[in-house]
Biopython code that builds the backbone (N, CA, C, O; Angstrom):
import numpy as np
from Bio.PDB.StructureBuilder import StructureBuilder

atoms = [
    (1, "UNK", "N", (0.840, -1.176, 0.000)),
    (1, "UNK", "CA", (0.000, 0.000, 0.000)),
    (1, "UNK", "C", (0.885, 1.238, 0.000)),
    (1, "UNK", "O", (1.889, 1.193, 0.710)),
    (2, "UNK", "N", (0.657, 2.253, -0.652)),
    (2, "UNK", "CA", (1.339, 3.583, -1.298)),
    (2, "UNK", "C", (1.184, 4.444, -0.068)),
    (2, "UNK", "O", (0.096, 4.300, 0.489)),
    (3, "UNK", "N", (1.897, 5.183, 0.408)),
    (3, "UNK", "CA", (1.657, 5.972, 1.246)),
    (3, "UNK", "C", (1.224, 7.421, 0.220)),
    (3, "UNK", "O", (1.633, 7.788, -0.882)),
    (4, "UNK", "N", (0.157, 8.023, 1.236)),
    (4, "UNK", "CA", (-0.132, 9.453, 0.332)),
    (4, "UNK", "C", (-0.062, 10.497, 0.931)),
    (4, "UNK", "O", (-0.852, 10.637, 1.864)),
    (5, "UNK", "N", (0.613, 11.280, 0.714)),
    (5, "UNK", "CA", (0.692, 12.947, 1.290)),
    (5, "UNK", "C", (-0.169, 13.396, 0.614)),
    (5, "UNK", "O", (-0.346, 13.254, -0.596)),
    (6, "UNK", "N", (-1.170, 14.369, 1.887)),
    (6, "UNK", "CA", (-2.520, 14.912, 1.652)),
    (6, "UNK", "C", (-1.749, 16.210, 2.563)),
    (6, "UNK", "O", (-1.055, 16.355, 3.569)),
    (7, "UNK", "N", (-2.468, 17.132, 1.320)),
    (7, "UNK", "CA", (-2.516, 18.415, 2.114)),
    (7, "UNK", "C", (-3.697, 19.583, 1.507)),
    (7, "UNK", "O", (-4.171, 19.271, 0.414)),
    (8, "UNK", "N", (-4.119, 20.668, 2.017)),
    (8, "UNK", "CA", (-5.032, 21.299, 1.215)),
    (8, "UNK", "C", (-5.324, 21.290, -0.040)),
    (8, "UNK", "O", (-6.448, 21.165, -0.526)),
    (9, "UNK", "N", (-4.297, 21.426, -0.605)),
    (9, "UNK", "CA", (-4.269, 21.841, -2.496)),
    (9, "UNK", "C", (-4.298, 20.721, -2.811)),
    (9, "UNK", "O", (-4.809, 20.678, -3.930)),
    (10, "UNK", "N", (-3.880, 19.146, -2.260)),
    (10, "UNK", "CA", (-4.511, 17.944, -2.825)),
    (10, "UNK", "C", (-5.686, 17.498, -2.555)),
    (10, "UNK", "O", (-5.913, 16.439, -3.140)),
    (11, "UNK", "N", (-6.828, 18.004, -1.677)),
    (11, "UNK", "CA", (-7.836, 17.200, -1.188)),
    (11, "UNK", "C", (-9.062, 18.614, -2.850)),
    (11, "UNK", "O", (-8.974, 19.837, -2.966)),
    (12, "UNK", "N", (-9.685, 17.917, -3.443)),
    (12, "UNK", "CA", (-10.593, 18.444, -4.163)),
    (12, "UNK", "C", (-12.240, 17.474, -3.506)),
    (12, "UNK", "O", (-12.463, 16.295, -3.779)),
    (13, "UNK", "N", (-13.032, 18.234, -2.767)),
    (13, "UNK", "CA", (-14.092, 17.771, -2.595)),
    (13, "UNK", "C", (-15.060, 17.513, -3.850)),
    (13, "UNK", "O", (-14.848, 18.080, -4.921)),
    (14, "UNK", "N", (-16.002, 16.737, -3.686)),
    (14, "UNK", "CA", (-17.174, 16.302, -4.911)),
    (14, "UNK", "C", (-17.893, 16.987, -5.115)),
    (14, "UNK", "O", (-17.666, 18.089, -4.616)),
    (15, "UNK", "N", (-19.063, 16.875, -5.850)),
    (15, "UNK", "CA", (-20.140, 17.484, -5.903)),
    (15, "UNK", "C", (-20.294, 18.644, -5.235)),
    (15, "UNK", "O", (-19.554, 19.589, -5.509)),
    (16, "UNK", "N", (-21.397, 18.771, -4.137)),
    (16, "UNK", "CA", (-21.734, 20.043, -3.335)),
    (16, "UNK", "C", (-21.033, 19.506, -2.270)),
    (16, "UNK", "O", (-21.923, 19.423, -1.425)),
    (17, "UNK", "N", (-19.843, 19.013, -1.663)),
    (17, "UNK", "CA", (-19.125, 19.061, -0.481)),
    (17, "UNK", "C", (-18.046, 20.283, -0.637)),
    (17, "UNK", "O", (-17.371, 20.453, -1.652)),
    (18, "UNK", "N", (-17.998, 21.018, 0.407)),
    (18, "UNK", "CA", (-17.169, 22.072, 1.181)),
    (18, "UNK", "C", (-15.928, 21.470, 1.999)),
    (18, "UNK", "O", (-16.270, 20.543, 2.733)),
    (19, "UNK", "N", (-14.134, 21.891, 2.048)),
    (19, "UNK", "CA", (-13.553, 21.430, 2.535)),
    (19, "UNK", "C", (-13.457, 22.901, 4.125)),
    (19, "UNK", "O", (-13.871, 23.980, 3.702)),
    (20, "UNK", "N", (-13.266, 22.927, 4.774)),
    (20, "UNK", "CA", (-13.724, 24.624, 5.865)),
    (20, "UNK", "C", (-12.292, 24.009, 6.897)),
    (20, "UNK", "O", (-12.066, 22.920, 7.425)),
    (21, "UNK", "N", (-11.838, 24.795, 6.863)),
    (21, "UNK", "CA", (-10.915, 25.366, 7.982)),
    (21, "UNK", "C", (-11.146, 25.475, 9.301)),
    (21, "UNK", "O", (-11.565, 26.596, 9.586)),
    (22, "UNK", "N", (-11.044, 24.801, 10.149)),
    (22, "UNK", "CA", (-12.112, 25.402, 11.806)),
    (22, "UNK", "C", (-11.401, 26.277, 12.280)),
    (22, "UNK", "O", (-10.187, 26.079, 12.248)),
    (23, "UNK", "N", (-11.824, 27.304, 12.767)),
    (23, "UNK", "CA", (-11.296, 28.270, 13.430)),
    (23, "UNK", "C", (-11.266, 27.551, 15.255)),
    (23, "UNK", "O", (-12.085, 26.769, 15.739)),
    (24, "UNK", "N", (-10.232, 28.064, 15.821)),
    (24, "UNK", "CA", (-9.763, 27.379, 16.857)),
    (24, "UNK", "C", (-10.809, 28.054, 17.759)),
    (24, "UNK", "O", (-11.479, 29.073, 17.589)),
    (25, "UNK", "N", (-10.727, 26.972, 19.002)),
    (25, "UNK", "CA", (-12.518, 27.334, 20.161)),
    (25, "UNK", "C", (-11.668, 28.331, 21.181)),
    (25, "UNK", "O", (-10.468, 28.599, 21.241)),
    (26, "UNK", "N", (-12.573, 28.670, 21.792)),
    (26, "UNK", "CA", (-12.022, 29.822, 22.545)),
    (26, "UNK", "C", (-11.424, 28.836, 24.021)),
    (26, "UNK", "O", (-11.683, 27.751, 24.541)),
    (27, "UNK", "N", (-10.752, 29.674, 24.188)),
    (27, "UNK", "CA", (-9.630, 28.869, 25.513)),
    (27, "UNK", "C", (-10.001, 29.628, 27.214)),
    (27, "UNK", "O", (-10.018, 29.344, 28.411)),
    (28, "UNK", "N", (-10.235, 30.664, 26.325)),
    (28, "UNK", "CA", (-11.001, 31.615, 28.237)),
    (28, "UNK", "C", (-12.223, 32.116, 28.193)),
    (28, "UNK", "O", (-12.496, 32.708, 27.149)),
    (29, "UNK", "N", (-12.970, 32.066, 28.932)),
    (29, "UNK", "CA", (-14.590, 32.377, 28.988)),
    (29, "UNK", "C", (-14.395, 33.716, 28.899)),
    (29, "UNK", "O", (-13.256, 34.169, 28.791)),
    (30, "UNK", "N", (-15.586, 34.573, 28.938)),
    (30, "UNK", "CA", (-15.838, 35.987, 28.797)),
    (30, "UNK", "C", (-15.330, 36.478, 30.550)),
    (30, "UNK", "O", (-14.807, 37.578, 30.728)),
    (31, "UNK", "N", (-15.481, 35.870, 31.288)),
    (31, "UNK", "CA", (-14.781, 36.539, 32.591)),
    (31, "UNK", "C", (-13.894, 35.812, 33.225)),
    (31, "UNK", "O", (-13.980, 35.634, 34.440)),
    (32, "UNK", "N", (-12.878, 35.270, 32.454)),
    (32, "UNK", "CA", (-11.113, 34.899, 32.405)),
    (32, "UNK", "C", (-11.248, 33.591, 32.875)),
    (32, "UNK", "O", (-10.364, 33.252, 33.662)),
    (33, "UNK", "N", (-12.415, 32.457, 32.519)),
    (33, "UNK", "CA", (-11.748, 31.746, 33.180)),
    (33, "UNK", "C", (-11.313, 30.516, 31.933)),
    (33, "UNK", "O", (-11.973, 30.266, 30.925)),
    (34, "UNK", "N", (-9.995, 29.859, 32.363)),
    (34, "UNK", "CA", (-9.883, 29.134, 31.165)),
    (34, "UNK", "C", (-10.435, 27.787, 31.306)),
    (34, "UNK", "O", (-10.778, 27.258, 32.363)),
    (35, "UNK", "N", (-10.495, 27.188, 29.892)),
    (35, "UNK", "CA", (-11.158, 26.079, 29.521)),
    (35, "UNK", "C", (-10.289, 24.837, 29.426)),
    (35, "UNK", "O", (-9.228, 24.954, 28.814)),
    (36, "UNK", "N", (-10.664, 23.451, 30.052)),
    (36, "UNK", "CA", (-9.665, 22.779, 29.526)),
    (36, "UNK", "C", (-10.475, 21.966, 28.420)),
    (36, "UNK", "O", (-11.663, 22.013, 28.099)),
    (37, "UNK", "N", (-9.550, 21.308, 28.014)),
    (37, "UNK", "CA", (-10.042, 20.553, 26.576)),
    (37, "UNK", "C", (-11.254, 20.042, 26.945)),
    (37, "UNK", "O", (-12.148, 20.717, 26.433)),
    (38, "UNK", "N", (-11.634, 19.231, 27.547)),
    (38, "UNK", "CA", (-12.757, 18.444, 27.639)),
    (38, "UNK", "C", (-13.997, 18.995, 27.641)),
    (38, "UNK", "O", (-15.086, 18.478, 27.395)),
    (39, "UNK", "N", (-13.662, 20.279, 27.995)),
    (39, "UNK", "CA", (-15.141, 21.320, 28.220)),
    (39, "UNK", "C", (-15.526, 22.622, 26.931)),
    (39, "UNK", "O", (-16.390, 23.482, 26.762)),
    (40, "UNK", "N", (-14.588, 22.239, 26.387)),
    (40, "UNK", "CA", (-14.060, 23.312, 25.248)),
    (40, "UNK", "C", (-15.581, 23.072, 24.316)),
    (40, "UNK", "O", (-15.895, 21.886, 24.418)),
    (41, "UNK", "N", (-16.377, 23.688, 23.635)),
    (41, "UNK", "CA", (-17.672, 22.786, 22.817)),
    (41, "UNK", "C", (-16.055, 22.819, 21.442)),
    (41, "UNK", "O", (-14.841, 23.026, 21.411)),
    (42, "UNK", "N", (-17.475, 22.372, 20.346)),
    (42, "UNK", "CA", (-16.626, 22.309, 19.126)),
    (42, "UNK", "C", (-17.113, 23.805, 18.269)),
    (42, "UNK", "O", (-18.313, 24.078, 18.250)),
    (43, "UNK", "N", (-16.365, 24.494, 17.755)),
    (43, "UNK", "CA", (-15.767, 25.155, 17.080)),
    (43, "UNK", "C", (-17.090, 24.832, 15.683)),
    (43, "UNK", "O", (-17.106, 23.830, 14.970)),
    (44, "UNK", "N", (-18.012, 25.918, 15.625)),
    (44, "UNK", "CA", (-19.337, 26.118, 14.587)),
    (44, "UNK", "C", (-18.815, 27.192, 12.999)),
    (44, "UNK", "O", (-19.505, 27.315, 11.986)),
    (45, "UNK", "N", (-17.513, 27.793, 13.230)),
    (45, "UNK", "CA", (-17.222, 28.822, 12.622)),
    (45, "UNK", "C", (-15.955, 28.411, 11.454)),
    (45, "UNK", "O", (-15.130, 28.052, 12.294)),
    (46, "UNK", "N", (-15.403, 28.261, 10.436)),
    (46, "UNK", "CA", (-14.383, 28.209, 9.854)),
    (46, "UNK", "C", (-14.585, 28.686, 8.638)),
    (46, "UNK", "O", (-15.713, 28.981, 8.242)),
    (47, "UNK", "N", (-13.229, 28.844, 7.725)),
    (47, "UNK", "CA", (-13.039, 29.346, 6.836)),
    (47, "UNK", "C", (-12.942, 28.250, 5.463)),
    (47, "UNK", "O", (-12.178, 27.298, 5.621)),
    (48, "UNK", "N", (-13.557, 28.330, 4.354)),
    (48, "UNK", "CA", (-13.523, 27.462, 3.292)),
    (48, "UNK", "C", (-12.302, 27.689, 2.412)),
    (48, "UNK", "O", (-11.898, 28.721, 1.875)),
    (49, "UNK", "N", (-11.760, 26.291, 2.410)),
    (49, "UNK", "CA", (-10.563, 26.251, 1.767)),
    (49, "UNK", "C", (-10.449, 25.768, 0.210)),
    (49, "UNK", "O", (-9.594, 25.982, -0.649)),
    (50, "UNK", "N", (-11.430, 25.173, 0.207)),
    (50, "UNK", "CA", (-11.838, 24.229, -1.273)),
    (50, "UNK", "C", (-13.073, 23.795, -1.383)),
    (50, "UNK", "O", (-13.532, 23.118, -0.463)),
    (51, "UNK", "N", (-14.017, 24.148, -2.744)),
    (51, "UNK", "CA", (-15.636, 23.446, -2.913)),
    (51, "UNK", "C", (-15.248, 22.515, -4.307)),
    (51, "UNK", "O", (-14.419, 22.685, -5.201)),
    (52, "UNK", "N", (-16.322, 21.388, -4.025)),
    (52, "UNK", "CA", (-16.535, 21.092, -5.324)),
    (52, "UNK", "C", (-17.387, 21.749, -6.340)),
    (52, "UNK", "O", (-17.751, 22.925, -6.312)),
    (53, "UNK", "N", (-17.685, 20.802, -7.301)),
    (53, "UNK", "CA", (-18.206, 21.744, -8.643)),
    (53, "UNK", "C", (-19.619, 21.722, -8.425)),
    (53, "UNK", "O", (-20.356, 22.087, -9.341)),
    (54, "UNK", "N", (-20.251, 21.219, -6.976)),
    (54, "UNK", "CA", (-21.536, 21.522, -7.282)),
    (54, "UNK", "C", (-22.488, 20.623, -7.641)),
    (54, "UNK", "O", (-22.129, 19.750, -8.431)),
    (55, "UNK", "N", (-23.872, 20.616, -7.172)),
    (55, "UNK", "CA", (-24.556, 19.662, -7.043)),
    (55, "UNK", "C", (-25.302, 19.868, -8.263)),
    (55, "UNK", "O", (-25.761, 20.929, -8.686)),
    (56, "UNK", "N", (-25.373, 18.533, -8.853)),
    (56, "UNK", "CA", (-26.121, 18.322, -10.191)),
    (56, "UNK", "C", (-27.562, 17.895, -10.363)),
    (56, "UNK", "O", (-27.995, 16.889, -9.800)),
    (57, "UNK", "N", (-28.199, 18.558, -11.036)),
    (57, "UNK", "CA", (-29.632, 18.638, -11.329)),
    (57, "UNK", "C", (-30.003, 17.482, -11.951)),
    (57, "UNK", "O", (-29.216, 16.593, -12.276)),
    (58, "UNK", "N", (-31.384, 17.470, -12.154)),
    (58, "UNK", "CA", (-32.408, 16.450, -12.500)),
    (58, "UNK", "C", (-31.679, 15.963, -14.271)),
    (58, "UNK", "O", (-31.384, 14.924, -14.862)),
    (59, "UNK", "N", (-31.657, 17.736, -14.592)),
    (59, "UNK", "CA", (-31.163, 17.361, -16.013)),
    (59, "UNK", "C", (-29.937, 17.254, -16.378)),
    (59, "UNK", "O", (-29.870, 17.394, -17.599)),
    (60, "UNK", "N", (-28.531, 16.999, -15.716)),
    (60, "UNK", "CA", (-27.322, 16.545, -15.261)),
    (60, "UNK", "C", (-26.565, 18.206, -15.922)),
    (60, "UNK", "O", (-25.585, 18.325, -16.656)),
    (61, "UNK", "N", (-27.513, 19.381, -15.288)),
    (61, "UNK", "CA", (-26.387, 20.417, -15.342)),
    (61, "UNK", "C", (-25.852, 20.516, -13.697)),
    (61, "UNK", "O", (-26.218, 19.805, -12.761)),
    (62, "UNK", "N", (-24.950, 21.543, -13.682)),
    (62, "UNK", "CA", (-24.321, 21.662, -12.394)),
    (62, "UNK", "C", (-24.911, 23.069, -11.917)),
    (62, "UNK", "O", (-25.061, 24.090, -12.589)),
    (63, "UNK", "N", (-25.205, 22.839, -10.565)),
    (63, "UNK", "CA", (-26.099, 24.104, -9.822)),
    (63, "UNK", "C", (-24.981, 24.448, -9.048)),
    (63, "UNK", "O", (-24.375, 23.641, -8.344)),
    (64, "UNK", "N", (-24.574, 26.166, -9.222)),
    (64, "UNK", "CA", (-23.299, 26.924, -8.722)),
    (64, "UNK", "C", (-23.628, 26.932, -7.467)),
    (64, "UNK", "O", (-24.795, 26.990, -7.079)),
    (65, "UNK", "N", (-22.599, 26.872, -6.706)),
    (65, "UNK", "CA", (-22.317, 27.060, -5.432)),
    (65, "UNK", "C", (-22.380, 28.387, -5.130)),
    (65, "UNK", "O", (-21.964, 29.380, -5.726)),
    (66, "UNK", "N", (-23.296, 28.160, -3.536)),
    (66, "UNK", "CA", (-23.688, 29.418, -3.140)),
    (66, "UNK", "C", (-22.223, 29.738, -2.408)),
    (66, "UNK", "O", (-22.276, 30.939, -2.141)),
    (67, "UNK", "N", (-21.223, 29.325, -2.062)),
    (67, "UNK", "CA", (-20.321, 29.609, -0.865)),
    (67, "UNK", "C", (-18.764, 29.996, -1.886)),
    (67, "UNK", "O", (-18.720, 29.324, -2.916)),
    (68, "UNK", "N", (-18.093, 30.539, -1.774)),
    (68, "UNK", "CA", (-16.652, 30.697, -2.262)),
    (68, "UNK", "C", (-15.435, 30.051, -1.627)),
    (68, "UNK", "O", (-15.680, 29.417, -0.601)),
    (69, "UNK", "N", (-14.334, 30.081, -1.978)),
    (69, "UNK", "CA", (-13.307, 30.092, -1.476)),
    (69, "UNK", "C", (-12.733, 31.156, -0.584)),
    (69, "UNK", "O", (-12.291, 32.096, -1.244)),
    (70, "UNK", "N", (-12.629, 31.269, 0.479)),
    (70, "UNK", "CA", (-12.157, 32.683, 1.344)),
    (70, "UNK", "C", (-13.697, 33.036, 2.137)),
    (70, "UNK", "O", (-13.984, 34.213, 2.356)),
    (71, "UNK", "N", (-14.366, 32.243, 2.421)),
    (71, "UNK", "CA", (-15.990, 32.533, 2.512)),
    (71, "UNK", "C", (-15.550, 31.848, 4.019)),
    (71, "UNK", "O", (-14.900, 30.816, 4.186)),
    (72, "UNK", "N", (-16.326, 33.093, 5.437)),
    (72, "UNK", "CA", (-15.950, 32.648, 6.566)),
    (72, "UNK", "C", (-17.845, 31.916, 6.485)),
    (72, "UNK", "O", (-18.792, 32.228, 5.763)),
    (73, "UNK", "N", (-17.722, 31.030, 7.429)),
    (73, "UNK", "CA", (-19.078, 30.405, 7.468)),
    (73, "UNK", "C", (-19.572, 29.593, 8.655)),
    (73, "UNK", "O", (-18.983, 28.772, 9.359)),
    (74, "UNK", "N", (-20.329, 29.872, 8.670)),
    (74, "UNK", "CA", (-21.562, 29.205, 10.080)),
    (74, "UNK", "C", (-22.207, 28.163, 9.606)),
    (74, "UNK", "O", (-22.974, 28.066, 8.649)),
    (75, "UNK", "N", (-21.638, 27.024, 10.731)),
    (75, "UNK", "CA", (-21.939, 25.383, 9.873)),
    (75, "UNK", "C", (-22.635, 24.509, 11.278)),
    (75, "UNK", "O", (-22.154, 24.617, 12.406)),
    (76, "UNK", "N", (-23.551, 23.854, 11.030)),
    (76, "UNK", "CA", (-24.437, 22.497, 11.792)),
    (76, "UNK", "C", (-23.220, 22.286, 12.500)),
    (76, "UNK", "O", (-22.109, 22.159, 11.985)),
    (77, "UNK", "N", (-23.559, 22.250, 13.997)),
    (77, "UNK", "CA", (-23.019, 21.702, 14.910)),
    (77, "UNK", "C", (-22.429, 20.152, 14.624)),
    (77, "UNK", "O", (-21.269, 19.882, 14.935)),
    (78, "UNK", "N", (-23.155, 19.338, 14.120)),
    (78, "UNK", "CA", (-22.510, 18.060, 14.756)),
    (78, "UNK", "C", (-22.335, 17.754, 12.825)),
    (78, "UNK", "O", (-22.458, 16.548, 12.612)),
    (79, "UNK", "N", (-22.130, 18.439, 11.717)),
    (79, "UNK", "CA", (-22.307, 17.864, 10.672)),
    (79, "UNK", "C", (-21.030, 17.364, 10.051)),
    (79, "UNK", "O", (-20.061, 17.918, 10.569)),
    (80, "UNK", "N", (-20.807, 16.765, 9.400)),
    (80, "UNK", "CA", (-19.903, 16.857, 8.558)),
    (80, "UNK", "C", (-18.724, 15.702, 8.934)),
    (80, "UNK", "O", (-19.017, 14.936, 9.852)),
    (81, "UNK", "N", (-17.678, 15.567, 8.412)),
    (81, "UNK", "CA", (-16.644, 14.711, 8.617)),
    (81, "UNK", "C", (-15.303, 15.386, 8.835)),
    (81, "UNK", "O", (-14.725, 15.989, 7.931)),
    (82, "UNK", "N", (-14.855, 15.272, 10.002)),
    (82, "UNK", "CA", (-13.843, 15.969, 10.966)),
    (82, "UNK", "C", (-12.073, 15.277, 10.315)),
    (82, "UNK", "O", (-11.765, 14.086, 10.356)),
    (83, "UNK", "N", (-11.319, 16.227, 9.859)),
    (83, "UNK", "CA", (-9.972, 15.710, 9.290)),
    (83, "UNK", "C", (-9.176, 16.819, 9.660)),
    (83, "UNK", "O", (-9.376, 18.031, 9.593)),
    (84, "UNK", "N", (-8.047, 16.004, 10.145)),
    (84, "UNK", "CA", (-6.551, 16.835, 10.525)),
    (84, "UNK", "C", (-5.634, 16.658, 9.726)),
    (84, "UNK", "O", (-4.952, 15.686, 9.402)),
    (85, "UNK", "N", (-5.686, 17.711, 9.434)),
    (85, "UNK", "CA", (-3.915, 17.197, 8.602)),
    (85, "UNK", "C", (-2.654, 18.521, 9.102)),
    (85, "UNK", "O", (-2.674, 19.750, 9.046)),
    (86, "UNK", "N", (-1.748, 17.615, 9.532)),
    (86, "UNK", "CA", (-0.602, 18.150, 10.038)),
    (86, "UNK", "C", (-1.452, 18.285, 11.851)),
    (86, "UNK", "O", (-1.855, 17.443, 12.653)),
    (87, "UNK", "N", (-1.382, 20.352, 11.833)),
    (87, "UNK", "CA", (-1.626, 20.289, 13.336)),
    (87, "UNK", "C", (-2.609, 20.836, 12.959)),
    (87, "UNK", "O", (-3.167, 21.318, 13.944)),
    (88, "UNK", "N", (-3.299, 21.095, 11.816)),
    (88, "UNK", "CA", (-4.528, 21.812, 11.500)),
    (88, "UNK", "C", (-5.797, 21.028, 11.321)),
    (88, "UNK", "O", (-5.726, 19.879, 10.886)),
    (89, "UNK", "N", (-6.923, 21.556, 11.619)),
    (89, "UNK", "CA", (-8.430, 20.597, 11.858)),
    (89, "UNK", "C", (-9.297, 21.239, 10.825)),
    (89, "UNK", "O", (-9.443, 22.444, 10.619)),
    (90, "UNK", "N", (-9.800, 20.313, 10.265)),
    (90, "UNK", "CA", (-10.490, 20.704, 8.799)),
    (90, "UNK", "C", (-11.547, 19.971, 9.184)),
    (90, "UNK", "O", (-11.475, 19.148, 10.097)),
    (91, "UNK", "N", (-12.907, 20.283, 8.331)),
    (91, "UNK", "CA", (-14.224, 19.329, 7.931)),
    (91, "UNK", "C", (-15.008, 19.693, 7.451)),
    (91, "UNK", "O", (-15.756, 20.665, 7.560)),
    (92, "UNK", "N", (-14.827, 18.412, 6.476)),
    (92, "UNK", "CA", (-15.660, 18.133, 4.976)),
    (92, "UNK", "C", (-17.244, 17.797, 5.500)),
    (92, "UNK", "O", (-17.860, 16.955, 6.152)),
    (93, "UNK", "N", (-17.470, 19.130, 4.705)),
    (93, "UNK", "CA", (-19.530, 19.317, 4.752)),
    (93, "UNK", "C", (-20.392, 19.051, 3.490)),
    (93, "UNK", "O", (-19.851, 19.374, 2.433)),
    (94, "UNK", "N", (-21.188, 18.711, 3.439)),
    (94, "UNK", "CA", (-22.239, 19.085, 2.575)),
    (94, "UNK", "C", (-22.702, 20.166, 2.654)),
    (94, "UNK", "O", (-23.033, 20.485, 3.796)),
    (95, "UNK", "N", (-22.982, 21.386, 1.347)),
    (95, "UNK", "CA", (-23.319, 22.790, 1.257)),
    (95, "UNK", "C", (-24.708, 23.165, 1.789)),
    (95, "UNK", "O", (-25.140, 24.314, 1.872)),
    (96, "UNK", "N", (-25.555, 21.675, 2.250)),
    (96, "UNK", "CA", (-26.185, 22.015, 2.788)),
    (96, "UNK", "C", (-26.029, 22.403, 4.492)),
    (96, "UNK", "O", (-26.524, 23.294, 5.183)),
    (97, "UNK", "N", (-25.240, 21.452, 4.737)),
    (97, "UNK", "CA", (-24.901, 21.791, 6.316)),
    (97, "UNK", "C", (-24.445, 22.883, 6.737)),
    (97, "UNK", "O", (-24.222, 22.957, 7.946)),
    (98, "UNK", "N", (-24.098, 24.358, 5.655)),
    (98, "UNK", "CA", (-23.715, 25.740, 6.455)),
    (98, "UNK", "C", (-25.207, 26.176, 6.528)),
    (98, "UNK", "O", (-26.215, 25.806, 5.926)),
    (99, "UNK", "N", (-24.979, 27.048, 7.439)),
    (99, "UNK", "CA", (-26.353, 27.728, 7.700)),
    (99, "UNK", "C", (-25.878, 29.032, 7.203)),
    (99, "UNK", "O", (-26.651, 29.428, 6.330)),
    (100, "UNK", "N", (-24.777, 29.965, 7.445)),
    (100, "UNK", "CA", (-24.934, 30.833, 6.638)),
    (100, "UNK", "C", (-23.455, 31.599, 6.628)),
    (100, "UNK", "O", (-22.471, 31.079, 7.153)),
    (101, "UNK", "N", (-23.412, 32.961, 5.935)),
    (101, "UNK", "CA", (-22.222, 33.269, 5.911)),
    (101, "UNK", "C", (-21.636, 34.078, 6.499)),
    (101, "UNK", "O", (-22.513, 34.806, 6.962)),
    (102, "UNK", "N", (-20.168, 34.649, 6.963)),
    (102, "UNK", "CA", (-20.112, 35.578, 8.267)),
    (102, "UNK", "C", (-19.368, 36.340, 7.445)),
    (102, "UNK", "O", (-18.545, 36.036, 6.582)),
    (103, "UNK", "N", (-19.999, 37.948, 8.050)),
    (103, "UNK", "CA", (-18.980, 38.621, 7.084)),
    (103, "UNK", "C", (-17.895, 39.147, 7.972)),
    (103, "UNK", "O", (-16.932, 39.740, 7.486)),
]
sb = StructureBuilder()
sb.init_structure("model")
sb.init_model(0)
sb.init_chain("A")
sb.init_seg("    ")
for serial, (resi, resn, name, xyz) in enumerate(atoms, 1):
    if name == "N":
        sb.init_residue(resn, " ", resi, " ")
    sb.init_atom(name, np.array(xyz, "f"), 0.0, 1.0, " ", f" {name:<3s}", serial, name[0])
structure = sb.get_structure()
């Protein structure tokens, strides 16, 4: 079996899947107190790094993606499929699972 180096610019998602960046969870509450891991929630907010081409219609055209590349975004709590690569935490969504976009 081949070993494979995966990194951003190699992972191209499918259809309407989103590859998003998580932005890291906050470490101190609003009145200083800090968090340890276990209590930390997960992180709803990241940045999109790579989309696919988009989900295809009845009549096999391709329906454009509402989201961009550089697009910060608000995504379903528990959705999607959670990937690290290196020390960085990524996860692959379906375009339906953002709820919306942050400017």
């Amino acid at each position: 079996m081949a070993a494979v180096s995966l990194s951003v610019s190699t992972v191209k998602p499918l259809g309407d899947r989103v590859f998003v960046k998580v932005s890291a969870s906050e470490e101190q509450t609003p009145g200083g107190i800090f968090l340890p891991d276990t209590a930390k929630e997960k992180p709803q907010v990241g940045e999109v790094v790579q989309i696919g081409s988009g989900k295809r219609n009845d009549d096999g055209s391709r329906q454009e993606m509402e989201v961009k590349i550089g697009d910060k975004v608000l995504y379903s709590k528990y959705a999607g499929t959670d990937i690290k690569l290196g020390t960085e935490e990524y996860i692959l969504l379906s375009e339906k699972d953002i709820l919306a976009i942050v400017a």
